[in-house]
Legacy VTK file of the C-alpha trace (Angstrom):
# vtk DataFile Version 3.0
C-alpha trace
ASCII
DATASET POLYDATA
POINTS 165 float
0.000 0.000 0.000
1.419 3.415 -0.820
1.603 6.377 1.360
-1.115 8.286 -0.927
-3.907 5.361 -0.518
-4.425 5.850 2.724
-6.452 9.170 1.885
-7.864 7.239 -0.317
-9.448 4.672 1.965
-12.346 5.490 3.667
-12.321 4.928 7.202
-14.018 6.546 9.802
-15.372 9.560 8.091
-16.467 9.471 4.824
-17.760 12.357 2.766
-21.485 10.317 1.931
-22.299 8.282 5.456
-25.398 6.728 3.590
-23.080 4.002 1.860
-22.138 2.896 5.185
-24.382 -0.344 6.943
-23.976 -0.696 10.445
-22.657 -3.728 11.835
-24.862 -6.556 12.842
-22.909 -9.895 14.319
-23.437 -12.993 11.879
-26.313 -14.996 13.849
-27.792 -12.218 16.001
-30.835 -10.369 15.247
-30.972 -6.158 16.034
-33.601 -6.354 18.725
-31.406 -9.444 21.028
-27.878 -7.298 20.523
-27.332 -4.721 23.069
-24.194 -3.294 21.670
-26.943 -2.264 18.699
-27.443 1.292 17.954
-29.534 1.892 14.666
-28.018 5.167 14.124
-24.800 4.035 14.999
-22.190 4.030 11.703
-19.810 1.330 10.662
-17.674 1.633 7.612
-17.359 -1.320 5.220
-13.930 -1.960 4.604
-13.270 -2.181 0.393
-10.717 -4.322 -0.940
-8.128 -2.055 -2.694
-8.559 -2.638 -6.296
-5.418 -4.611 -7.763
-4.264 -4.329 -11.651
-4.118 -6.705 -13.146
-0.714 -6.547 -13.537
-0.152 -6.555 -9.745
-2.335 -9.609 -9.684
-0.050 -11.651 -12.094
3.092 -10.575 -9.807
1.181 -11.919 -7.052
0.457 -14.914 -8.662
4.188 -15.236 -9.918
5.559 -14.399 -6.388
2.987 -17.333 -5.190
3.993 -19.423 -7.870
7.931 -18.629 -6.935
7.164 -18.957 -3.121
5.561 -22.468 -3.956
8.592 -23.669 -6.053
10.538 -22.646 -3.356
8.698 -24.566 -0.644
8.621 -27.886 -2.926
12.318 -27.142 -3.617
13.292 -26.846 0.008
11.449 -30.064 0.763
12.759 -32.135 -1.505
16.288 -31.034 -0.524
15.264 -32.178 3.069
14.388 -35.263 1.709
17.401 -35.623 -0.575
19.775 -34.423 3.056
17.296 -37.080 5.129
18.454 -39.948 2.235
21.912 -39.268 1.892
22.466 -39.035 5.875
20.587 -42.335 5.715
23.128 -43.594 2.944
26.142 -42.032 5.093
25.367 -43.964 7.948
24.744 -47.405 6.629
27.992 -46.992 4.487
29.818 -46.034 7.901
28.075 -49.198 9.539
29.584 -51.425 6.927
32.376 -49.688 7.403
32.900 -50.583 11.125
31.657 -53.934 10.761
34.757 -54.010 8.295
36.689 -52.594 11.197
35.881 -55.339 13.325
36.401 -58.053 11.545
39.424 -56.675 9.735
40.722 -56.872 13.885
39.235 -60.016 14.297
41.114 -61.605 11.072
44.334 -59.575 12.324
44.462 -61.293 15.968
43.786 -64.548 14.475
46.705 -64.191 12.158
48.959 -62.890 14.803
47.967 -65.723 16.892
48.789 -67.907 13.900
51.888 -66.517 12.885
53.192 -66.549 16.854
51.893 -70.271 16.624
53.987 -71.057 13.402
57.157 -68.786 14.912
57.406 -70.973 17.822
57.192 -73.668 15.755
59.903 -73.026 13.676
61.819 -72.179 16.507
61.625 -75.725 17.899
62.455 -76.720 14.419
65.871 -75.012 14.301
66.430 -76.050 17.851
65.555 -79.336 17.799
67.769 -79.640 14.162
70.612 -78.216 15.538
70.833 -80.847 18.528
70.136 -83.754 15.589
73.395 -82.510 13.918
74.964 -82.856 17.290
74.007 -86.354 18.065
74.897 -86.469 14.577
78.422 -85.654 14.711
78.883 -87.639 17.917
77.635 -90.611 16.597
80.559 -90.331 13.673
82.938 -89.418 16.403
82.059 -92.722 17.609
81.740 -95.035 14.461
85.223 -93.389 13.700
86.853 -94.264 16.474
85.034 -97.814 16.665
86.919 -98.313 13.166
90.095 -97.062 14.625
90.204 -99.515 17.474
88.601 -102.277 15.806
90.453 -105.345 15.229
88.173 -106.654 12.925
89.248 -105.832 9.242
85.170 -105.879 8.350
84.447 -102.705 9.854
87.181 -100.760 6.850
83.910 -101.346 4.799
82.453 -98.947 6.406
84.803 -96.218 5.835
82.909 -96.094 2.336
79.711 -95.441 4.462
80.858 -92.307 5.459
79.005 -90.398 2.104
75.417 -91.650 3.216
76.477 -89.751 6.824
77.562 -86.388 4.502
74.365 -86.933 2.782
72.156 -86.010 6.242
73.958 -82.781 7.220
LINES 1 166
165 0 1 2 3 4 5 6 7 8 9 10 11 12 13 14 15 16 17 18 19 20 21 22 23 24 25 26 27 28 29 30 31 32 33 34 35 36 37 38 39 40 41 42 43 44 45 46 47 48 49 50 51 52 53 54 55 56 57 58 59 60 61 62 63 64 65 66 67 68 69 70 71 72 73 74 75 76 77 78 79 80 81 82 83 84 85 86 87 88 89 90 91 92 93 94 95 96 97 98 99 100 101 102 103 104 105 106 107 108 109 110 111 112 113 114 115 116 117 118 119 120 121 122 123 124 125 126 127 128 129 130 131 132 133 134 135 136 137 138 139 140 141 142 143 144 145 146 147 148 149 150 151 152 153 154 155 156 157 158 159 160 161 162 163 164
């Protein structure tokens, strides 16, 4: 509304009183209403006339606003969905976590297992040479101080013994 229409307007004064019908409460009858004064005047409020141009921006600005509002609710919907999206992808994501940990321990576990195994391995190998090389220590000297001419045969035996180490 401009600054000039309000001159315009009439409102409590008008220059012709007769277009002016006083005010009767929807449902109640003159004669039952004691606020009722038949002289009494109450102006009728007119609708400003609108262009019709004005009209079509009002429309437009409707139309806009409504765009707007179907706009701003789909993009809640779209945020709603691809929270929704974000957090099952970080579930799977953690359940990944866990057993990714789970899988790790085990093969720790594993690899310790097959560690210490090894271990006994080498250790238990490394006394077998031993024995080994006492055991020639002893078949050598058995040949030495042998009387018996049989046991020179076994000098040749020697290469199966090289064979083990």
């Amino acid at each position: 509304m401009q600054p000039g229409e309000i001159t315009d307007l009439p409102y409590l004064f008008h220059s012709n009183p007769t277009q002016f019908t006083p005010w009767v409460h929807p449902g109640s009858t003159t004669t039952n209403n004691p606020l009722y004064e038949p002289n009494m005047i109450v102006p009728q409020v007119q609708q400003p006339s609108l262009s019709n141009n004005s009209t079509s921006d009002e429309a437009d600005d409707q139309l806009i606003n409504e765009r707007k509002r179907r706009r701003m609710l789909s993009n809640r919907e779209s945020a709603r969905r691809s929270r929704m999206r974000k957090q099952r992808h970080l579930d799977v994501l953690w359940s990944q976590v866990v057993w990714l940990r789970d899988e790790n321990h085990r093969l720790m576990e594993k690899m310790n297992q097959v560690s210490e195994s090894h271990d006994r391995v080498v250790q238990e190998h490394a006394q077998l040479k031993e024995v080994n090389l006492e055991l020639r220590r002893v078949i050598s000297d058995m040949k030495l101080n042998s009387p018996f001419f049989g046991l020179a045969e076994l000098e040749d035996d020697d290469d199966i013994y090289n064979d083990l180490e």
